[in-house]
Biopython code that builds the backbone (N, CA, C, O; Angstrom):
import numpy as np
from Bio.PDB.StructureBuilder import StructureBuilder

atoms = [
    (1, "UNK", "N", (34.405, -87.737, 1.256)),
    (1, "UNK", "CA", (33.921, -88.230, 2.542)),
    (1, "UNK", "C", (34.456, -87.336, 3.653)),
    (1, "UNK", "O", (35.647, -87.053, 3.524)),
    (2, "UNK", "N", (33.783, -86.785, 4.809)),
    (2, "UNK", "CA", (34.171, -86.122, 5.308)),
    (2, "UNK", "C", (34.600, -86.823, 6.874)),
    (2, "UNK", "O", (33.803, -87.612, 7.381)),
    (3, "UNK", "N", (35.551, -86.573, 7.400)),
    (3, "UNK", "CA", (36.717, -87.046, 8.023)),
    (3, "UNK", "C", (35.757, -86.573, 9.519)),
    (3, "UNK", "O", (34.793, -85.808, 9.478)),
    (4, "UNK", "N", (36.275, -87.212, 10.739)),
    (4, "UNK", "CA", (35.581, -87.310, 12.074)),
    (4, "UNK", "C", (36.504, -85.768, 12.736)),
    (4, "UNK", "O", (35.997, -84.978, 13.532)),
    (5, "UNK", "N", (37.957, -85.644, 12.147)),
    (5, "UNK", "CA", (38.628, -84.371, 12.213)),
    (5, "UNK", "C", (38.414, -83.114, 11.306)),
    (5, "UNK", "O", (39.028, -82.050, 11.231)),
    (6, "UNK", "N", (37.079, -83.726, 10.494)),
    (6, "UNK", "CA", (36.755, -82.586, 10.037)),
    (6, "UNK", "C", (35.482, -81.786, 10.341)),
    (6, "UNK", "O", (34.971, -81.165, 9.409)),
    (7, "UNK", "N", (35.032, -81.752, 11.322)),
    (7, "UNK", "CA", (34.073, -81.475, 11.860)),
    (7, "UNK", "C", (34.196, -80.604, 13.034)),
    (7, "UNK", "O", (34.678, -81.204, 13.995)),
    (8, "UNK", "N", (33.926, -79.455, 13.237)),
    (8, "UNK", "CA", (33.872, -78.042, 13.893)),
    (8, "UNK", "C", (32.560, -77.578, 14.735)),
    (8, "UNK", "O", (31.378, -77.807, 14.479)),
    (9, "UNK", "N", (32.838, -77.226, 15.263)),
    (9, "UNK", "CA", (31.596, -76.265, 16.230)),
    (9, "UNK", "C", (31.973, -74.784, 15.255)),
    (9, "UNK", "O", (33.039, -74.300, 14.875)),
    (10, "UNK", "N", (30.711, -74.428, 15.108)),
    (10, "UNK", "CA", (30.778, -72.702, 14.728)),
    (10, "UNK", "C", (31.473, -72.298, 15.303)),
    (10, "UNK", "O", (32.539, -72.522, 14.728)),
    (11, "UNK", "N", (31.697, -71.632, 16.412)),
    (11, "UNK", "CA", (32.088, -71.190, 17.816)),
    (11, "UNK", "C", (33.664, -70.620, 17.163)),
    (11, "UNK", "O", (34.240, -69.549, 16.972)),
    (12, "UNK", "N", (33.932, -72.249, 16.958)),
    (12, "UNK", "CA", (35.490, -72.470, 16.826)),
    (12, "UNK", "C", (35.761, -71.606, 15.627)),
    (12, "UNK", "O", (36.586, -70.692, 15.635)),
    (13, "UNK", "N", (34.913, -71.996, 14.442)),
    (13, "UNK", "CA", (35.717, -71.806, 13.310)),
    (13, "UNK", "C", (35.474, -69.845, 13.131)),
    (13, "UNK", "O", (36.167, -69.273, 12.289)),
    (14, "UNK", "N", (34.621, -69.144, 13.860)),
    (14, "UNK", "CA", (34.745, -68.186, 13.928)),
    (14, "UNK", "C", (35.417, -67.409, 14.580)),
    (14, "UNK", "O", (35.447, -66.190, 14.414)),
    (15, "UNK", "N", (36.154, -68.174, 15.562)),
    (15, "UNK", "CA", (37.392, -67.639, 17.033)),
    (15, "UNK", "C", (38.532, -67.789, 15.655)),
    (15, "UNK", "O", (38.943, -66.690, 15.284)),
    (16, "UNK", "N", (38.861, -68.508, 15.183)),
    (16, "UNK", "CA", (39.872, -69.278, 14.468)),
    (16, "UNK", "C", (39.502, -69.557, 13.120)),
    (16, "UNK", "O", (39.466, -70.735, 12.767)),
    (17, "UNK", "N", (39.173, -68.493, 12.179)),
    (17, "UNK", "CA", (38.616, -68.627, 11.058)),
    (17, "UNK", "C", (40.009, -68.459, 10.042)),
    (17, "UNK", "O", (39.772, -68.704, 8.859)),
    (18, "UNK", "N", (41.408, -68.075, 10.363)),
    (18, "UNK", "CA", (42.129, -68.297, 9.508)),
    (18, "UNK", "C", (42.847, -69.736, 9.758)),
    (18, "UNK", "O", (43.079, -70.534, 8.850)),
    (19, "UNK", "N", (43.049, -69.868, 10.634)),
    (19, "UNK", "CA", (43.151, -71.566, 10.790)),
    (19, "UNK", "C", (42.628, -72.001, 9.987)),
    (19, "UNK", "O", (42.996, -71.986, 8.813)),
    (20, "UNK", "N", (41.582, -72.526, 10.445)),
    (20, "UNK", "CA", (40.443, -73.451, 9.233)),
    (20, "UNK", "C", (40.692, -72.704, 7.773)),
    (20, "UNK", "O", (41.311, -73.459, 7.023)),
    (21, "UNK", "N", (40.395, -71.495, 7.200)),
    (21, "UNK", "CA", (41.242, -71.432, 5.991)),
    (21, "UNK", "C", (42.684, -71.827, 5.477)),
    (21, "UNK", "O", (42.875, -72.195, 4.317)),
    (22, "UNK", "N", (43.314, -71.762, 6.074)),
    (22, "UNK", "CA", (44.473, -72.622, 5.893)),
    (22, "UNK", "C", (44.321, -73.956, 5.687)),
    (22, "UNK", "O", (44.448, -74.446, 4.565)),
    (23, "UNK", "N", (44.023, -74.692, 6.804)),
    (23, "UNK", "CA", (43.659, -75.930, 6.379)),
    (23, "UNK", "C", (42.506, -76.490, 5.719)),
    (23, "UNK", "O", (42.384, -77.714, 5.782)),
    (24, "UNK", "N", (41.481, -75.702, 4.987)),
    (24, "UNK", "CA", (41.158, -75.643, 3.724)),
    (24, "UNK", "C", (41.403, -76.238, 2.526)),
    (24, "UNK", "O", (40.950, -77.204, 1.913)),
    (25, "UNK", "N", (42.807, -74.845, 2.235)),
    (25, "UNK", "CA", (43.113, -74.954, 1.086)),
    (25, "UNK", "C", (44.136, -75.981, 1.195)),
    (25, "UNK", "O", (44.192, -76.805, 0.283)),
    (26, "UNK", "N", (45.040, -76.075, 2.267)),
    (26, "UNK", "CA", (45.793, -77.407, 2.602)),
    (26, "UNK", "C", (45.445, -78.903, 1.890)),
    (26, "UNK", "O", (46.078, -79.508, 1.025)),
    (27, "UNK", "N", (44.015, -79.318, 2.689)),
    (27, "UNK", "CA", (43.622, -80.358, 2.506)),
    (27, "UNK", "C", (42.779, -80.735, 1.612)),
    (27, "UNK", "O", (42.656, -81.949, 1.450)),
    (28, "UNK", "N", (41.943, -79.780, 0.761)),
    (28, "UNK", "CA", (41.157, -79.610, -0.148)),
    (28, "UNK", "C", (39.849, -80.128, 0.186)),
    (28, "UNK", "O", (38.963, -80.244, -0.660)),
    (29, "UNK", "N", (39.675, -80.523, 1.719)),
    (29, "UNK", "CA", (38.898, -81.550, 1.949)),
    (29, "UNK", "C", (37.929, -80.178, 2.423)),
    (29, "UNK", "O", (38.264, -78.996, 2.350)),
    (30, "UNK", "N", (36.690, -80.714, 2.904)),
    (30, "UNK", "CA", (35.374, -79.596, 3.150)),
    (30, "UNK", "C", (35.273, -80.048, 4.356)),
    (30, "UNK", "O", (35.674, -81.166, 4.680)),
    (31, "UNK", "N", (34.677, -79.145, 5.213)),
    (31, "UNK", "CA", (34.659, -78.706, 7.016)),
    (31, "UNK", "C", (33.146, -78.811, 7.263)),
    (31, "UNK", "O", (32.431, -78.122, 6.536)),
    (32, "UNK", "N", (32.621, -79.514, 8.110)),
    (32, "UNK", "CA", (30.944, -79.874, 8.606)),
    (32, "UNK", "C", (31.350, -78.711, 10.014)),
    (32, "UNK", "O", (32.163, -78.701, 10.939)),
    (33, "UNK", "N", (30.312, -77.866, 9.535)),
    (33, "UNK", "CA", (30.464, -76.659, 10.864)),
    (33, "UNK", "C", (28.913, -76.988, 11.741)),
    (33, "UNK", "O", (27.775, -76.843, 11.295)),
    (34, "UNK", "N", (29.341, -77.485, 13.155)),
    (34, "UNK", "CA", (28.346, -77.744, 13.761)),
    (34, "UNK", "C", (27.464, -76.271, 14.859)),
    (34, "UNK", "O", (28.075, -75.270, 15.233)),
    (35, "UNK", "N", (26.453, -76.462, 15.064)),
    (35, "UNK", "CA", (25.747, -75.717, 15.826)),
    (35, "UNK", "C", (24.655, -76.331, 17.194)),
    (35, "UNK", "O", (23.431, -76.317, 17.323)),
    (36, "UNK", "N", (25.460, -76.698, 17.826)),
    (36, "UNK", "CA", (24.587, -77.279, 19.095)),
    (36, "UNK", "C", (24.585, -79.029, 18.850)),
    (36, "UNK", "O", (23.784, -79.942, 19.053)),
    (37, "UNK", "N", (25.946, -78.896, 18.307)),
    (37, "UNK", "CA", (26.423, -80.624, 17.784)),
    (37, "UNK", "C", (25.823, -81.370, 16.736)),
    (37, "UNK", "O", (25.982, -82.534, 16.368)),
    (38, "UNK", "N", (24.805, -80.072, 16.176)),
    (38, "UNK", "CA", (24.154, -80.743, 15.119)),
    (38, "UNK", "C", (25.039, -80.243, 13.670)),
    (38, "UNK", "O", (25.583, -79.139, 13.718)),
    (39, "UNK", "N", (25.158, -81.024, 12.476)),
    (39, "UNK", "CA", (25.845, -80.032, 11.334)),
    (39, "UNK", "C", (24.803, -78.967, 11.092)),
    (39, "UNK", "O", (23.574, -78.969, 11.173)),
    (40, "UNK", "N", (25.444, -78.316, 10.862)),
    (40, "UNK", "CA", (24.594, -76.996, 10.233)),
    (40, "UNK", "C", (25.155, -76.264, 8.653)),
    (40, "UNK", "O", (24.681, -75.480, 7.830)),
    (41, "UNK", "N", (26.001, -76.781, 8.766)),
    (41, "UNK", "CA", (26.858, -76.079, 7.058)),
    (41, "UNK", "C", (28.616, -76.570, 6.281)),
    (41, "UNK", "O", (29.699, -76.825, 6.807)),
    (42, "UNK", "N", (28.388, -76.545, 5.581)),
    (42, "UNK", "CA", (29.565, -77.721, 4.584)),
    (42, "UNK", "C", (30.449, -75.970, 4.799)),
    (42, "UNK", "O", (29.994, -74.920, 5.254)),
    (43, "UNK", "N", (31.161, -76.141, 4.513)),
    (43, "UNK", "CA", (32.366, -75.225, 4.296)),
    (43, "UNK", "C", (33.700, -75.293, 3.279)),
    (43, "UNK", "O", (34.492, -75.885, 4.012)),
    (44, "UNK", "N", (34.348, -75.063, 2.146)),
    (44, "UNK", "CA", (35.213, -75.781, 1.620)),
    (44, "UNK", "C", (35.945, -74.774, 0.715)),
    (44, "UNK", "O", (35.466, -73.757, 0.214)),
    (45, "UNK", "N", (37.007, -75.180, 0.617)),
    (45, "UNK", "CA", (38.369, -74.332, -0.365)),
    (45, "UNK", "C", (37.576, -74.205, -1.637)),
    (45, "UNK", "O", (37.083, -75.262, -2.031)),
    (46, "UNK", "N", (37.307, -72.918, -2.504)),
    (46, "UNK", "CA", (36.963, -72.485, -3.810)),
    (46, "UNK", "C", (37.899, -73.482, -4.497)),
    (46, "UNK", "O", (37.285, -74.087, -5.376)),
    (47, "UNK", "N", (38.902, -73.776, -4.414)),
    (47, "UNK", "CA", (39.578, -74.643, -5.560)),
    (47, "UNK", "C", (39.346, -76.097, -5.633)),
    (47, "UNK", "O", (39.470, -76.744, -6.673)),
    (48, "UNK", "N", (39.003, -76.589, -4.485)),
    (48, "UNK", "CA", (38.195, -77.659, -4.373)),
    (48, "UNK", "C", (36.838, -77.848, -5.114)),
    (48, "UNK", "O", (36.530, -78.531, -6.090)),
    (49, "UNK", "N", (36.224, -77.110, -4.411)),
    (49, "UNK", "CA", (34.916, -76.584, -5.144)),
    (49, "UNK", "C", (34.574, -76.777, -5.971)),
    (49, "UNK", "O", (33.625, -77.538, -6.162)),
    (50, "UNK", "N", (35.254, -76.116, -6.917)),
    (50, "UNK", "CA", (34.998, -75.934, -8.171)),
    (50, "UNK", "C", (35.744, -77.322, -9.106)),
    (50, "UNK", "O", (35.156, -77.799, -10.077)),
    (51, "UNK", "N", (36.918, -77.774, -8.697)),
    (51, "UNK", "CA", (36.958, -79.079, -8.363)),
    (51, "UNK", "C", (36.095, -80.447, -8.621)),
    (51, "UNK", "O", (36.252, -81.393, -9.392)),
    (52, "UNK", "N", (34.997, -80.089, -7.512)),
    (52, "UNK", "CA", (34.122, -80.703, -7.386)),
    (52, "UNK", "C", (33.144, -80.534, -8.543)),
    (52, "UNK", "O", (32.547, -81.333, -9.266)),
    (53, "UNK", "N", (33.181, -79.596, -8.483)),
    (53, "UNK", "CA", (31.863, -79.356, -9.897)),
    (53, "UNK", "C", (32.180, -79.359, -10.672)),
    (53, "UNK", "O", (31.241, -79.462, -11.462)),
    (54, "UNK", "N", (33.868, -79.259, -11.579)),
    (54, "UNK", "CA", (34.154, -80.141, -12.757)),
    (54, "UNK", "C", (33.643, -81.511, -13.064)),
    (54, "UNK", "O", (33.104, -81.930, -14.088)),
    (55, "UNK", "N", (33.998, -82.239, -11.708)),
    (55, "UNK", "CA", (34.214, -83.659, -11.934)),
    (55, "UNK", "C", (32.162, -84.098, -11.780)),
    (55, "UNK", "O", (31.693, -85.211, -12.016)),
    (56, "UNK", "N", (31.470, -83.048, -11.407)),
    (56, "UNK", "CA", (30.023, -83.593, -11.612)),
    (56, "UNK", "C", (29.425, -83.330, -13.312)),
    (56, "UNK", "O", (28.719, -83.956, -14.103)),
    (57, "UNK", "N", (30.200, -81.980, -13.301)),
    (57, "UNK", "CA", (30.046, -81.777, -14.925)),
    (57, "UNK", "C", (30.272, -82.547, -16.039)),
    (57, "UNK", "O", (29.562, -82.671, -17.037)),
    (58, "UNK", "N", (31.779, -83.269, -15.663)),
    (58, "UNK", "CA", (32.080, -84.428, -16.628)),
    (58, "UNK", "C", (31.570, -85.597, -16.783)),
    (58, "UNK", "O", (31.676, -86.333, -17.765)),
    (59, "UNK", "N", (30.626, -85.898, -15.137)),
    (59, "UNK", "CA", (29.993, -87.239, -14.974)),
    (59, "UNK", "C", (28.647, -87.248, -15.919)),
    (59, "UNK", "O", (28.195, -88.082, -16.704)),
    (60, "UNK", "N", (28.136, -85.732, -15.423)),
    (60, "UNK", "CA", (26.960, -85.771, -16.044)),
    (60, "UNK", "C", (26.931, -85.708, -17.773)),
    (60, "UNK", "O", (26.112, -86.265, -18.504)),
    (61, "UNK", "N", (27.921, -84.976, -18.114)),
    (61, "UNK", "CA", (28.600, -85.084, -19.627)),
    (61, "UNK", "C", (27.994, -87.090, -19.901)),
    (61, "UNK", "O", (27.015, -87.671, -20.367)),
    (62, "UNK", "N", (29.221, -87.428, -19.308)),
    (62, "UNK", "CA", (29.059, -88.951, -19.908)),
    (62, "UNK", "C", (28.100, -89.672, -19.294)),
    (62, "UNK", "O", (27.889, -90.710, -19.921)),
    (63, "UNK", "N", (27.511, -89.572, -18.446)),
    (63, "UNK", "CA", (25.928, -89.782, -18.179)),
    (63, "UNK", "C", (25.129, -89.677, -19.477)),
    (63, "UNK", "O", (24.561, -90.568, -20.109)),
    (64, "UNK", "N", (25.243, -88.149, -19.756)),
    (64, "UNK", "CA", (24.492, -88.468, -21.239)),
    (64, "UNK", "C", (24.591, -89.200, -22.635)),
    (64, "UNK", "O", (23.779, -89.747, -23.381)),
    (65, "UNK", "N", (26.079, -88.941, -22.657)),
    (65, "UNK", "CA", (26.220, -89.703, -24.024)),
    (65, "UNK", "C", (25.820, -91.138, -24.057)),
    (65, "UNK", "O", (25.112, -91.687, -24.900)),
    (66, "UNK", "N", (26.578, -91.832, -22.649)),
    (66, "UNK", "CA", (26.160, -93.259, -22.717)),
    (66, "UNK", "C", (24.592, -93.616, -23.242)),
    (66, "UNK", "O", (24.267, -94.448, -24.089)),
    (67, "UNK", "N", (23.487, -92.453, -22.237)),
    (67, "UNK", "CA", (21.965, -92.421, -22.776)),
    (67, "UNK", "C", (21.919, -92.855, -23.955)),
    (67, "UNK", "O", (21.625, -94.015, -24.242)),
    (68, "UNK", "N", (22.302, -91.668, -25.031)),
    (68, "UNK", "CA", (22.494, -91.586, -26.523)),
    (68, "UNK", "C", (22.911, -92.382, -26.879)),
    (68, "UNK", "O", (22.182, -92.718, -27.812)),
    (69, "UNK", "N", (23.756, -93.102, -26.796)),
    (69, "UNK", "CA", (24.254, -94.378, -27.338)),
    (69, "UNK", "C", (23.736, -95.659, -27.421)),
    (69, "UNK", "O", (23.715, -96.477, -28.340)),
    (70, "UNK", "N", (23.145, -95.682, -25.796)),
    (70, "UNK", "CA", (22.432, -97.158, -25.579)),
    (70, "UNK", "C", (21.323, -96.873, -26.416)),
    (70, "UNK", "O", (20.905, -97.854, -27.031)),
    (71, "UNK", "N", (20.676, -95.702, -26.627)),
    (71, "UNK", "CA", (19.580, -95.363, -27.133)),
    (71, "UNK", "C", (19.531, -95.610, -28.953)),
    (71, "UNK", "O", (18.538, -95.876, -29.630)),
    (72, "UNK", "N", (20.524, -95.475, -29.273)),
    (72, "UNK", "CA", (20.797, -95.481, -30.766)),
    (72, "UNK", "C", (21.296, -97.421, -30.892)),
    (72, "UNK", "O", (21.228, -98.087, -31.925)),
    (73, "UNK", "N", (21.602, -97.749, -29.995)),
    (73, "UNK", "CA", (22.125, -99.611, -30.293)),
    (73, "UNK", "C", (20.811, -99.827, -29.973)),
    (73, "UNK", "O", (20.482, -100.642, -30.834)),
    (74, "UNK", "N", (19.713, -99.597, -29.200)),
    (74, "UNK", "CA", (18.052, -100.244, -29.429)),
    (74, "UNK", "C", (17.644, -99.794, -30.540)),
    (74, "UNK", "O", (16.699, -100.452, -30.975)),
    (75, "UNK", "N", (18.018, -98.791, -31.302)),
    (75, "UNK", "CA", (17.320, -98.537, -32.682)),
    (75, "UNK", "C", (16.403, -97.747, -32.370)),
    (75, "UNK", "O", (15.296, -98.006, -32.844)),
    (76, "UNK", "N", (16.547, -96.437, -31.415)),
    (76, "UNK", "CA", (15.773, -95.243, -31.413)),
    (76, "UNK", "C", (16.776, -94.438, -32.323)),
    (76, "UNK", "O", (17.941, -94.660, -32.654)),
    (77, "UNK", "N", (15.732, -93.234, -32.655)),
    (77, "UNK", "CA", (15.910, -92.683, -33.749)),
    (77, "UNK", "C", (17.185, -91.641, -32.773)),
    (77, "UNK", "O", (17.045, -91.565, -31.553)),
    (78, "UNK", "N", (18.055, -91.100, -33.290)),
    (78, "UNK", "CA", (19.153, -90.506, -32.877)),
    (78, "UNK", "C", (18.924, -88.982, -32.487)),
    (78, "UNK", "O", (17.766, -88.631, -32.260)),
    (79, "UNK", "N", (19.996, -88.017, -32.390)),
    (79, "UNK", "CA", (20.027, -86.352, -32.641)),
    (79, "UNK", "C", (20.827, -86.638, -33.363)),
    (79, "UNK", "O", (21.693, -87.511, -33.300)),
    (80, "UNK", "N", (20.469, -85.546, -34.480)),
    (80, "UNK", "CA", (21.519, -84.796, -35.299)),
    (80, "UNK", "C", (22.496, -84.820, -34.937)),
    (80, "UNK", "O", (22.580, -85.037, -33.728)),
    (81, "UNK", "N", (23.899, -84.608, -35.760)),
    (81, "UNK", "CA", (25.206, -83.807, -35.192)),
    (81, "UNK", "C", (25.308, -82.604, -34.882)),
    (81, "UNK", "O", (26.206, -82.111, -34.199)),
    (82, "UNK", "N", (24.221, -81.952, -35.456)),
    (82, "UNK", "CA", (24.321, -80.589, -35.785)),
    (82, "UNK", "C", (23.380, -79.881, -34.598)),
    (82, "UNK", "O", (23.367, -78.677, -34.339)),
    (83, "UNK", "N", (22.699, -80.787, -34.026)),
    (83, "UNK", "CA", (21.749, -80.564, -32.967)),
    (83, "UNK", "C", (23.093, -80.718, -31.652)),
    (83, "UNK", "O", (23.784, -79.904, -31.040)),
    (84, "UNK", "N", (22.985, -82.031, -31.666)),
    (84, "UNK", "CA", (24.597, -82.428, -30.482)),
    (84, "UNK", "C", (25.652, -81.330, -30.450)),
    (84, "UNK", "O", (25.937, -80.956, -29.312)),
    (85, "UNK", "N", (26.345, -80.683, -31.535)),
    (85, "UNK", "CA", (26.974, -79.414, -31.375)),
    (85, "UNK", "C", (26.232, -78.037, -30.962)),
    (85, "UNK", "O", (26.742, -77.308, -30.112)),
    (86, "UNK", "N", (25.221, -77.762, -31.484)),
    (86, "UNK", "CA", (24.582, -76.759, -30.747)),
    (86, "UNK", "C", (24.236, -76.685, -29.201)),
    (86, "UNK", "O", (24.507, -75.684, -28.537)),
    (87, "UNK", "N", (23.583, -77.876, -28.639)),
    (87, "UNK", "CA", (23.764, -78.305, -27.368)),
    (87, "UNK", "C", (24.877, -78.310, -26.540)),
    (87, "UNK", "O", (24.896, -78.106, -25.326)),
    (88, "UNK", "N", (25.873, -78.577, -27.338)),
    (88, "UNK", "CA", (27.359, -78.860, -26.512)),
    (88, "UNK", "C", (27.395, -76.844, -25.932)),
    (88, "UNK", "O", (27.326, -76.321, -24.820)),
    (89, "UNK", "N", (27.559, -76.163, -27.600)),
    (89, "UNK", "CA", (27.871, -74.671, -27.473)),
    (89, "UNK", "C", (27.321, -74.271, -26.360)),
    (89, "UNK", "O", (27.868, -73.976, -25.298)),
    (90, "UNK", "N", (25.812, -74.274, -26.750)),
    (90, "UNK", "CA", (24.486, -73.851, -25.881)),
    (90, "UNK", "C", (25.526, -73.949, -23.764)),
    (90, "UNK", "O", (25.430, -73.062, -22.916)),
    (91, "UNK", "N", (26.152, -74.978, -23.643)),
    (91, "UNK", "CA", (25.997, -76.016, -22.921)),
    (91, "UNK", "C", (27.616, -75.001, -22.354)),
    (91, "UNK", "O", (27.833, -74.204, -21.441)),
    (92, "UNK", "N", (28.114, -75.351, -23.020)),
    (92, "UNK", "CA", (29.782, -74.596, -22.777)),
    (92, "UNK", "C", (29.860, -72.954, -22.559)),
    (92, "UNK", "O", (30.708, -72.379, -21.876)),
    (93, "UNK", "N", (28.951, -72.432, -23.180)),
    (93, "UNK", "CA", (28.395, -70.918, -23.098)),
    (93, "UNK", "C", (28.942, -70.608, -24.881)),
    (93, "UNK", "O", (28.440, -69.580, -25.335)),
    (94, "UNK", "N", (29.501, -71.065, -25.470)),
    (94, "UNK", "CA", (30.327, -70.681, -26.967)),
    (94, "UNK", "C", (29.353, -70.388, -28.288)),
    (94, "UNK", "O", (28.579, -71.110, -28.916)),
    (95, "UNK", "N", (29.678, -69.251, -28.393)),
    (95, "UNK", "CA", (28.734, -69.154, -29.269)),
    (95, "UNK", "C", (29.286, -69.278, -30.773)),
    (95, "UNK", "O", (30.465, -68.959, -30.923)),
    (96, "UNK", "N", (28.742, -69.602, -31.635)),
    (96, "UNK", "CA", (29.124, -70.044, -32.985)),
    (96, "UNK", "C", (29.443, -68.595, -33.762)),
    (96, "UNK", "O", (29.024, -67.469, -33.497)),
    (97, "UNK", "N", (30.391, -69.075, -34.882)),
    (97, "UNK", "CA", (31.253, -67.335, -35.412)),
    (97, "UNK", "C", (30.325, -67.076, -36.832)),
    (97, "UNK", "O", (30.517, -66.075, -37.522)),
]
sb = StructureBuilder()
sb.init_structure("model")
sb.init_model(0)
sb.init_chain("A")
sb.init_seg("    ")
for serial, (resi, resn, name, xyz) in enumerate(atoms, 1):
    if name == "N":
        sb.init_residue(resn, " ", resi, " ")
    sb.init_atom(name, np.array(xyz, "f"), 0.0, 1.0, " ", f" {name:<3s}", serial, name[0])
structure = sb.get_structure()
């Protein structure tokens, strides 16, 4: 959620662009950079970031399985294991030896 102190005019964060990097990586939190008081662009620490896109990766991970599961307790027909591991690889970038 982004904070009422986290919100910038361009202006600023380009007068004072190591500031705002600092408090960046400080707060891990992401910066709404405004342009004529309107937002115009998210801004945020790479370690956050990426952060962030673990924790969508893992959601969407168990997003699916639950699918698969509820799907197999109604008595639809399943995937393979052998399909589910290829997908995972496919999925992780790993390729089989």
């Amino acid at each position: 959620m982004v904070q009422l102190n986290d919100i910038h005019p361009l202006t600023g964060f380009l007068r004072d662009h190591k500031a705002h990097l600092e408090r960046l990586a400080a707060t891990g939190r992401p910066e709404v950079l405004t342009v004529n008081g309107k937002a115009r662009v998210v801004v945020q620490d790479a370690e956050a970031y990426q952060k962030l896109l673990d924790a969508l990766d893992s959601a969407e991970t168990e997003r699916i399985v639950r699918e698969r599961l509820a799907a197999i307790d109604r008595g639809e027909a399943g995937v393979p294991a052998e399909q589910v591991m290829a997908d995972v690889r496919k999925r992780l970038g790993i390729k089989r030896k």
